[in-house]
Structures are given as structure tokens and as C-alpha cells.
Backbone atoms as SQL, in Angstrom:
CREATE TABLE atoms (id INTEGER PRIMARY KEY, chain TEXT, resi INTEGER, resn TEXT, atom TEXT, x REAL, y REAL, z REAL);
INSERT INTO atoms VALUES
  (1, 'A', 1, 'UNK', 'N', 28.718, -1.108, -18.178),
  (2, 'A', 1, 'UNK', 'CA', 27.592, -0.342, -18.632),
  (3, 'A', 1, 'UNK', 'C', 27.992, 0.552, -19.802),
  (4, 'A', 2, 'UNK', 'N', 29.151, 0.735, -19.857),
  (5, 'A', 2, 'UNK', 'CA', 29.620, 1.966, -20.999),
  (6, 'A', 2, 'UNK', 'C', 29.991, 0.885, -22.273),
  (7, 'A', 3, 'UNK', 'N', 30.348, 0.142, -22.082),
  (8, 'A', 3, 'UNK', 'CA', 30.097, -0.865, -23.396),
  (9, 'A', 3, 'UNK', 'C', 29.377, -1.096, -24.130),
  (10, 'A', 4, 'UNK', 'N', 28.036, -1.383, -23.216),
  (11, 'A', 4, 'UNK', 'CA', 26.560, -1.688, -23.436),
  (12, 'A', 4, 'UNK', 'C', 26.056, -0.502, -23.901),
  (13, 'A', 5, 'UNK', 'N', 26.560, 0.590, -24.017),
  (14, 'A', 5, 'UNK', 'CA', 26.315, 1.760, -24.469),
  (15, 'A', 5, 'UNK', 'C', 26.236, 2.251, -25.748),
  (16, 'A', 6, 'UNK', 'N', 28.194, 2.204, -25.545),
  (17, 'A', 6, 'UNK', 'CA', 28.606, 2.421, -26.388),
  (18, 'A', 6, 'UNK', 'C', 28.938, 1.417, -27.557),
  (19, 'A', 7, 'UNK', 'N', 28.668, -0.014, -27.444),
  (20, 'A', 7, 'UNK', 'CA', 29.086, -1.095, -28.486),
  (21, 'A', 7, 'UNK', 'C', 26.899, -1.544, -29.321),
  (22, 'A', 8, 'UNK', 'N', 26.398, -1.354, -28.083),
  (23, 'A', 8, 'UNK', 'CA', 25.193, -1.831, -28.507),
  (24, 'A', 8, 'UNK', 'C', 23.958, -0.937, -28.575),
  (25, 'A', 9, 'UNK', 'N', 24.223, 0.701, -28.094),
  (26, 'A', 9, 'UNK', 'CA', 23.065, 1.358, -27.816),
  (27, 'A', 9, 'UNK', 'C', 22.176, 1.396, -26.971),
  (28, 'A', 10, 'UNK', 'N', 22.589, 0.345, -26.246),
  (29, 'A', 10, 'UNK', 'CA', 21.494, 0.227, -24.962),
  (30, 'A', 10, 'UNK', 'C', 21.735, 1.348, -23.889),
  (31, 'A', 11, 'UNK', 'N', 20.530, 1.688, -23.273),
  (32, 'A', 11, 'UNK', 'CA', 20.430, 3.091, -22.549),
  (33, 'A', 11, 'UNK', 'C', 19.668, 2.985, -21.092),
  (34, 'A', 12, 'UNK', 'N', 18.970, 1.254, -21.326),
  (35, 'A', 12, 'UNK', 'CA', 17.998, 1.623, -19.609),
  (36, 'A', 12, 'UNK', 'C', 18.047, -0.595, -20.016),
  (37, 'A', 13, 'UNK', 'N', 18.320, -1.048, -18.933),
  (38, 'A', 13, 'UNK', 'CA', 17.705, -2.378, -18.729),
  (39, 'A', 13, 'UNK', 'C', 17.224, -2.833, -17.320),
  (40, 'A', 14, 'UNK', 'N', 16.850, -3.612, -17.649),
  (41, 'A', 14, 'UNK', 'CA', 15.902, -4.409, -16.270),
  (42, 'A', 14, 'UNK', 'C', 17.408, -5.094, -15.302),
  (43, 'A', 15, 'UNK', 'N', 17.637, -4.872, -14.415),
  (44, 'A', 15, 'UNK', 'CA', 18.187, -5.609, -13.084),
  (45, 'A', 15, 'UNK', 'C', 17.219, -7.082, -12.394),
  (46, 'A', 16, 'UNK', 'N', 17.214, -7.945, -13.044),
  (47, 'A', 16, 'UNK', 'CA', 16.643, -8.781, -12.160),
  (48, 'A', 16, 'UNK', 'C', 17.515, -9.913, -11.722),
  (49, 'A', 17, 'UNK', 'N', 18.474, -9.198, -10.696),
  (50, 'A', 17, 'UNK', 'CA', 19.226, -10.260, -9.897),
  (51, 'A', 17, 'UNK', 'C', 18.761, -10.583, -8.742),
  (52, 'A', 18, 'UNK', 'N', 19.853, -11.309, -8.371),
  (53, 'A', 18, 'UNK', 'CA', 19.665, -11.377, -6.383),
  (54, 'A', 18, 'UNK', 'C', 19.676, -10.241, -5.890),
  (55, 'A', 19, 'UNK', 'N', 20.079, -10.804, -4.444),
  (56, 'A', 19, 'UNK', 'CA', 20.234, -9.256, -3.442),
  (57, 'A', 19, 'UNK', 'C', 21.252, -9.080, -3.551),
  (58, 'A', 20, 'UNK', 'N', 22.937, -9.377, -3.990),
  (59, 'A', 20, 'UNK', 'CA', 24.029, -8.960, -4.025),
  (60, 'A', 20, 'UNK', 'C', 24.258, -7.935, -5.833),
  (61, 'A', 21, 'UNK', 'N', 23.889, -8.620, -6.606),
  (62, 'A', 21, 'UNK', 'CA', 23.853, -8.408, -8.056),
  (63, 'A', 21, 'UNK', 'C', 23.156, -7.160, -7.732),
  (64, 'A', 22, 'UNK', 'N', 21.783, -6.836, -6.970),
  (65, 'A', 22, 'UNK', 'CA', 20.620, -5.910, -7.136),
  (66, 'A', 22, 'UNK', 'C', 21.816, -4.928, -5.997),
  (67, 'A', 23, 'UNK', 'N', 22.132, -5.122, -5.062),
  (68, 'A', 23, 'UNK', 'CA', 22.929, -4.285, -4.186),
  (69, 'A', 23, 'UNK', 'C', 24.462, -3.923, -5.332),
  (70, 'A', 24, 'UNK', 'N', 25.032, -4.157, -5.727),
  (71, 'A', 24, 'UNK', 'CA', 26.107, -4.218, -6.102),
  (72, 'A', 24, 'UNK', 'C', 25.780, -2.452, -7.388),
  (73, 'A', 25, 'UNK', 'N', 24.468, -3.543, -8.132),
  (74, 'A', 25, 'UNK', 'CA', 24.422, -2.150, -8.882),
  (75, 'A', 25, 'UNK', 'C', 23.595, -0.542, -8.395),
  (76, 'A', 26, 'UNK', 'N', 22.833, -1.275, -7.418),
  (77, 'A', 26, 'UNK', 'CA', 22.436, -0.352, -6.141),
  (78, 'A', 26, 'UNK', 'C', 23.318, 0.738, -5.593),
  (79, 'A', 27, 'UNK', 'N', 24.688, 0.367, -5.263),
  (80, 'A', 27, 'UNK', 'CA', 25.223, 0.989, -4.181),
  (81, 'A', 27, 'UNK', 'C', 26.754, 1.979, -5.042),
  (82, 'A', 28, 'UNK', 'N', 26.549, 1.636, -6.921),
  (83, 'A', 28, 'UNK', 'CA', 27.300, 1.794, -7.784),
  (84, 'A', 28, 'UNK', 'C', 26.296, 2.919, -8.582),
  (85, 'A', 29, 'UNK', 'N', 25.470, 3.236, -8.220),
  (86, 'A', 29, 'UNK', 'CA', 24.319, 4.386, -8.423),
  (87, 'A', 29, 'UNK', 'C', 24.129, 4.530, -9.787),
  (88, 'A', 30, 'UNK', 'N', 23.628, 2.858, -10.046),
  (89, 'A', 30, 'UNK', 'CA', 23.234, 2.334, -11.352),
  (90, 'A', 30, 'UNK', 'C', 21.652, 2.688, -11.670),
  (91, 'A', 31, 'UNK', 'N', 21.277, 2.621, -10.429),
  (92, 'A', 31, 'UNK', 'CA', 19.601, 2.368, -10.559),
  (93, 'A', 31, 'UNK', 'C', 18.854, 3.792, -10.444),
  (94, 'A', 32, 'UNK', 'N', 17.818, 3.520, -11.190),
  (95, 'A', 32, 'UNK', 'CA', 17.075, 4.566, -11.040),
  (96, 'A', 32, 'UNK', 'C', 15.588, 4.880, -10.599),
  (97, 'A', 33, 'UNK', 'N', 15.167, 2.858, -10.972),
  (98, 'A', 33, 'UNK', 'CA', 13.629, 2.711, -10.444),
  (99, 'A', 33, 'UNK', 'C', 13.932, 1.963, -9.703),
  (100, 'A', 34, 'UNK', 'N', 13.478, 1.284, -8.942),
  (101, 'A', 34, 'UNK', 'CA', 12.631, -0.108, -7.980),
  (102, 'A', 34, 'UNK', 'C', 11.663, -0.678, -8.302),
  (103, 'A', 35, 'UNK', 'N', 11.294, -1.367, -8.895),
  (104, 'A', 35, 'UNK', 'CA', 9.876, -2.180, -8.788),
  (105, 'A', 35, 'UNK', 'C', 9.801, -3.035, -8.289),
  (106, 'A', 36, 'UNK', 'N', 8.739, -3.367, -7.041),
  (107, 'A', 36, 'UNK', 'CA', 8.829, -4.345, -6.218),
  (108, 'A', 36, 'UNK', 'C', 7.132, -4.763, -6.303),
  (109, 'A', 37, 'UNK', 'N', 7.006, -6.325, -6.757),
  (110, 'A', 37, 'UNK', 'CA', 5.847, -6.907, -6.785),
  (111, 'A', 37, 'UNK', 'C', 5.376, -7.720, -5.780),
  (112, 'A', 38, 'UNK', 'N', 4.674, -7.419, -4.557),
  (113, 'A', 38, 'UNK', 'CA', 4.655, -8.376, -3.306),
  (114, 'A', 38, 'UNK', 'C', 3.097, -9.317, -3.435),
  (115, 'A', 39, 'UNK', 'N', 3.667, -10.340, -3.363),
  (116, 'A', 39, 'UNK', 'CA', 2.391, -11.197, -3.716),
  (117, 'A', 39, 'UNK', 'C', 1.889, -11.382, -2.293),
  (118, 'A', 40, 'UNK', 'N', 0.647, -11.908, -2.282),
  (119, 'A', 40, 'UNK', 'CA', -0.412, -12.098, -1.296),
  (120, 'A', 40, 'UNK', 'C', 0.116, -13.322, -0.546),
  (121, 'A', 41, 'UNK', 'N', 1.558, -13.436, 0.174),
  (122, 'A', 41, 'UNK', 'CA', 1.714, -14.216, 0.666),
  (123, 'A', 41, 'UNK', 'C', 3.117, -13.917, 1.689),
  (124, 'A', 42, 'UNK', 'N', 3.326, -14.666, 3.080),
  (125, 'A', 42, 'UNK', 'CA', 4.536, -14.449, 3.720),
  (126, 'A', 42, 'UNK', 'C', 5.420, -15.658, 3.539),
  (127, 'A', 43, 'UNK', 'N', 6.528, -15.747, 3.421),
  (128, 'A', 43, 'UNK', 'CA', 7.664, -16.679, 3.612),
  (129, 'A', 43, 'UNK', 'C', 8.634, -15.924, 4.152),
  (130, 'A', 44, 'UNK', 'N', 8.616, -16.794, 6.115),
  (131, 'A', 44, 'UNK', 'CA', 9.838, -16.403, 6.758),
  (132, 'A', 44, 'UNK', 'C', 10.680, -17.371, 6.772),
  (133, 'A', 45, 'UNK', 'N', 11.218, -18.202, 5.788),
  (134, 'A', 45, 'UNK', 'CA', 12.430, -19.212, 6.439),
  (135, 'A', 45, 'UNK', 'C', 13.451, -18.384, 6.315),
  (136, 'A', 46, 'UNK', 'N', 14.264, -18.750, 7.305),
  (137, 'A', 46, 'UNK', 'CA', 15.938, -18.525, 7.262),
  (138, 'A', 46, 'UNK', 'C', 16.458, -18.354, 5.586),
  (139, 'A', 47, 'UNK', 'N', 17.864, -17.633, 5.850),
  (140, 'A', 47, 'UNK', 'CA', 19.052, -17.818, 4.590),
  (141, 'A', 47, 'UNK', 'C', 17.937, -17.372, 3.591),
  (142, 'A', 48, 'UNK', 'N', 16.937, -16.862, 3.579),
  (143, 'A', 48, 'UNK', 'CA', 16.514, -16.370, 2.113),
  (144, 'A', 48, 'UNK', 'C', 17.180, -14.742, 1.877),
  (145, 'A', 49, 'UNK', 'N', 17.504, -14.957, 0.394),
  (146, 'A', 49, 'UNK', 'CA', 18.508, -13.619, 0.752),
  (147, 'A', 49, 'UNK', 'C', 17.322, -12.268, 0.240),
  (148, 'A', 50, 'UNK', 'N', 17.560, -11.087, 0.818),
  (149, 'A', 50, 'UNK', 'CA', 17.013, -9.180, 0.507),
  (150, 'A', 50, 'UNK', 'C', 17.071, -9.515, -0.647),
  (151, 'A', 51, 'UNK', 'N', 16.070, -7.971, -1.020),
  (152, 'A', 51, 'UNK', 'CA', 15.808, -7.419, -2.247),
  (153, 'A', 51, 'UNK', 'C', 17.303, -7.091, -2.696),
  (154, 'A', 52, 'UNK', 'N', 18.111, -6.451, -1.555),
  (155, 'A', 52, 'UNK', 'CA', 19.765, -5.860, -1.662),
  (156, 'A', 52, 'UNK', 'C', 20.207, -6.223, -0.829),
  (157, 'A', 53, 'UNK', 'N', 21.624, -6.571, -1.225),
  (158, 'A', 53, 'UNK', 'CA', 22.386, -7.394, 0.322),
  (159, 'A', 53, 'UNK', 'C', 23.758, -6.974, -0.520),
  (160, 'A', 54, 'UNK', 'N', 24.554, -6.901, 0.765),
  (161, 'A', 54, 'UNK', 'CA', 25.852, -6.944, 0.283),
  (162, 'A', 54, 'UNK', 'C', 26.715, -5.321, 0.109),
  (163, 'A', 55, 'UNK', 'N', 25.802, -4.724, 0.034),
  (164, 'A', 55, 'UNK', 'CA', 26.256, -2.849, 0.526),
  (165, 'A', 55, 'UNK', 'C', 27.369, -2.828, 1.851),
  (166, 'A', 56, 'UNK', 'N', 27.756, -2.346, 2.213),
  (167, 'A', 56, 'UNK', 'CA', 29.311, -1.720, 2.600),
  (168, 'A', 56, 'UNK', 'C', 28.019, -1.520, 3.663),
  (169, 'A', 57, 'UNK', 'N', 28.165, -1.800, 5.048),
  (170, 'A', 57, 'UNK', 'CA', 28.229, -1.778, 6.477),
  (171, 'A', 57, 'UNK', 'C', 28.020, 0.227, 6.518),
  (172, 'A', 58, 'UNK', 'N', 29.359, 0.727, 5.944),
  (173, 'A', 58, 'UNK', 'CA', 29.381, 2.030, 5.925),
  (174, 'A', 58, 'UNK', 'C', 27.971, 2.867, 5.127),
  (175, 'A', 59, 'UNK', 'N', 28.046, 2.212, 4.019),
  (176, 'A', 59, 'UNK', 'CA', 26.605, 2.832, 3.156),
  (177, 'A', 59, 'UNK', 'C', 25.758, 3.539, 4.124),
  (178, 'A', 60, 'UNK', 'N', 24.804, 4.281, 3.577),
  (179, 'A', 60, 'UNK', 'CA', 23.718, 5.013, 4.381),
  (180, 'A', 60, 'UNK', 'C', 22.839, 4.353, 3.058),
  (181, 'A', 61, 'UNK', 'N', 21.218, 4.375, 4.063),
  (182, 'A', 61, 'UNK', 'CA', 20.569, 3.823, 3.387),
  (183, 'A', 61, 'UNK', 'C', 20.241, 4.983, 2.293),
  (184, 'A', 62, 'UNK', 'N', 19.264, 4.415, 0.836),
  (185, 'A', 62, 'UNK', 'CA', 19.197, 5.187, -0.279),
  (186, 'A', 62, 'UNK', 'C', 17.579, 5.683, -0.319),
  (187, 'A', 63, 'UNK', 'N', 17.510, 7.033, -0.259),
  (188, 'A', 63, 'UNK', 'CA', 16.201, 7.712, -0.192),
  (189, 'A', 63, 'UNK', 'C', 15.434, 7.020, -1.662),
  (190, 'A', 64, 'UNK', 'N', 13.856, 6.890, -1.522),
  (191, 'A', 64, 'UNK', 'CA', 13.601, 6.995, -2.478),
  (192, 'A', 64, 'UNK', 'C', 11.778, 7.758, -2.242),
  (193, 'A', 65, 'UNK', 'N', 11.749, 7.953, -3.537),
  (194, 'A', 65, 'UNK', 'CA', 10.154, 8.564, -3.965),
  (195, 'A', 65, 'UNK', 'C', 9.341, 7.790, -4.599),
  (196, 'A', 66, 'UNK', 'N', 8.213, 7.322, -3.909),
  (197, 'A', 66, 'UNK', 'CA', 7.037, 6.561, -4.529),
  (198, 'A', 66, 'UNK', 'C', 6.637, 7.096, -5.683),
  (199, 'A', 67, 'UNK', 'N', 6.706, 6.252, -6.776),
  (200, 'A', 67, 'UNK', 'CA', 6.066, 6.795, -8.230),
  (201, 'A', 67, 'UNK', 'C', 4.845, 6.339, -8.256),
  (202, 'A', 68, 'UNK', 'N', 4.492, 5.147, -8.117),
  (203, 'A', 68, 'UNK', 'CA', 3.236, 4.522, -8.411),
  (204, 'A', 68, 'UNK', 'C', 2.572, 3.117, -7.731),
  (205, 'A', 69, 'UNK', 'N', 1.581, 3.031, -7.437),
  (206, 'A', 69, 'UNK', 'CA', 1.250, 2.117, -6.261),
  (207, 'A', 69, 'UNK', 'C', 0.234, 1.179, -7.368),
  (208, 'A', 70, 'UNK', 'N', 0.217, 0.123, -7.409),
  (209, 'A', 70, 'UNK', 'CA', -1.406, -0.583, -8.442),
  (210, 'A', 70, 'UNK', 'C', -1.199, -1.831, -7.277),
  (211, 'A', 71, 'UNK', 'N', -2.729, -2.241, -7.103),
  (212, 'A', 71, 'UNK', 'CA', -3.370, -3.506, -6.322),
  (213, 'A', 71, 'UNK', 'C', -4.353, -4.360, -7.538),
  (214, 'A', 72, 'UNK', 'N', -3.921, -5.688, -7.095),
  (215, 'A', 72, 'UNK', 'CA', -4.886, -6.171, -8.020),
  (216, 'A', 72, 'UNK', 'C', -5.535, -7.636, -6.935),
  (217, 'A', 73, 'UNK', 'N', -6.742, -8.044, -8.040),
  (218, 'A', 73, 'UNK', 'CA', -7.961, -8.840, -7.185),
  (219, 'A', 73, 'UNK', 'C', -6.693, -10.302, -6.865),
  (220, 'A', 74, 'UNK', 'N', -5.800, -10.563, -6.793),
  (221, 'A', 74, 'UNK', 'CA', -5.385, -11.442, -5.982),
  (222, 'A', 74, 'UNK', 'C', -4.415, -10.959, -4.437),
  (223, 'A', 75, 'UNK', 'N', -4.796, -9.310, -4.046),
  (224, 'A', 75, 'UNK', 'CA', -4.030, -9.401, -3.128),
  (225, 'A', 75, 'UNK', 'C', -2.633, -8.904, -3.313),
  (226, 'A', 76, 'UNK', 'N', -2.165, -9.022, -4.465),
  (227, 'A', 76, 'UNK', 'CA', -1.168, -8.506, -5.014),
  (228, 'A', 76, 'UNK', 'C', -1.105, -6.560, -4.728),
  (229, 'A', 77, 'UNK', 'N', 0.334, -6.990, -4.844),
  (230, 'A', 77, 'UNK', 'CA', 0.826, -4.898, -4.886),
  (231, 'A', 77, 'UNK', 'C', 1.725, -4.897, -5.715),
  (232, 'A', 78, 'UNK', 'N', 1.936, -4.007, -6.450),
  (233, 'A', 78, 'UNK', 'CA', 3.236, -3.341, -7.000),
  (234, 'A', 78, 'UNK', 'C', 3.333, -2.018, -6.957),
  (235, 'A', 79, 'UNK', 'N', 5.011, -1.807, -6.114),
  (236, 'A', 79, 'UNK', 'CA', 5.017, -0.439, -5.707),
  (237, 'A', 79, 'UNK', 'C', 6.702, -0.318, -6.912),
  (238, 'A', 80, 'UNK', 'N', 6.278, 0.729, -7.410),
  (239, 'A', 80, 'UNK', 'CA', 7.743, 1.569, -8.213),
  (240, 'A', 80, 'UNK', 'C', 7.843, 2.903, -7.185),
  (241, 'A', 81, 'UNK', 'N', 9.118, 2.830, -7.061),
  (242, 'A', 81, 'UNK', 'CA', 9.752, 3.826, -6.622),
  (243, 'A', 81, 'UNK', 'C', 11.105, 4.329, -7.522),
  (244, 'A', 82, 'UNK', 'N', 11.361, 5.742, -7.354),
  (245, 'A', 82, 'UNK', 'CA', 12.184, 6.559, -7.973),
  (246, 'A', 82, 'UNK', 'C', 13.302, 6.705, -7.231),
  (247, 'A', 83, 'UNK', 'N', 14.610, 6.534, -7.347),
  (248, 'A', 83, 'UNK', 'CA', 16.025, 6.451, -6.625),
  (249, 'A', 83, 'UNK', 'C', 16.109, 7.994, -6.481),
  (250, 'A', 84, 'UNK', 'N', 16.057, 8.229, -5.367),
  (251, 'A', 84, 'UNK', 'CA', 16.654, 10.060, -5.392),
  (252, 'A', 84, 'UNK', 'C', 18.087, 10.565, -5.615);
């Protein structure tokens, strides 16, 4: 991240990994939003991996603060939350 900083100017990017990639920079207190888009639908099969996976057993989970809630006409949600 200090590369990306310091070689290119970059200051805020999007995380859109898995749950280990999204945990990894999660639990390295990279993040600062959440945005989570839940579509109008369930899928329970097996082996599908979390939003975050891969945090240390030890970790405590990470507080956060609802910023903003929007619904739209398919059923859809998107909730942002703020990393405390």
C-alpha cells in the first residue's frame, strides 16, 4: 500500500476480492468502508466462501457503523458501512 502511494499517488481503492484477499486486508486495518450489495435472492450450497474468511481464530470481530442503506424495485439492498 505504501508503494501505491508513494510511487503512484493512489490514496483510497476498491477491494474486490474473495473472502481471504477481503479478510487479509480486513484484519491488516486496511479498510475503511464495506459495501455490501445483496440481491433478491438465496444461495445455500456448500464450500461457497464469506464476504471475509481467513482472520486469525484469535481476532475479535470488527465493529462497524451503518452509513447508508438504498433499496431498489428489484428487491435489491445496498448497505455501506463505516469500519470503526
Amino acid at each position: 500500500m505504501e508503494i501505491l502511494t508513494d510511487e503512484f499517488n493512489i490514496n483510497r481503492l476498491a477491494i474486490v476480492g474473495g473472502g481471504k484477499i477481503n479478510g487479509g486486508f480486513l484484519e491488516a486495518g486496511l479498510v475503511d468502508e464495506i459495501s455490501i450489495l445483496i440481491g433478491a435472492g438465496a444461495d445455500g450450497r456448500t464450500g461457497q466462501p464469506s464476504l471475509f474468511d481467513g482472520r486469525p481464530e484469535s481476532s475479535r470481530p470488527i465493529a462497524l457503523q451503518l452509513k447508508d442503506v438504498a433499496s431498489f424495485d428489484d428487491g435489491a439492498v445496498w448497505l455501506r458501512y463505516l469500519v470503526k
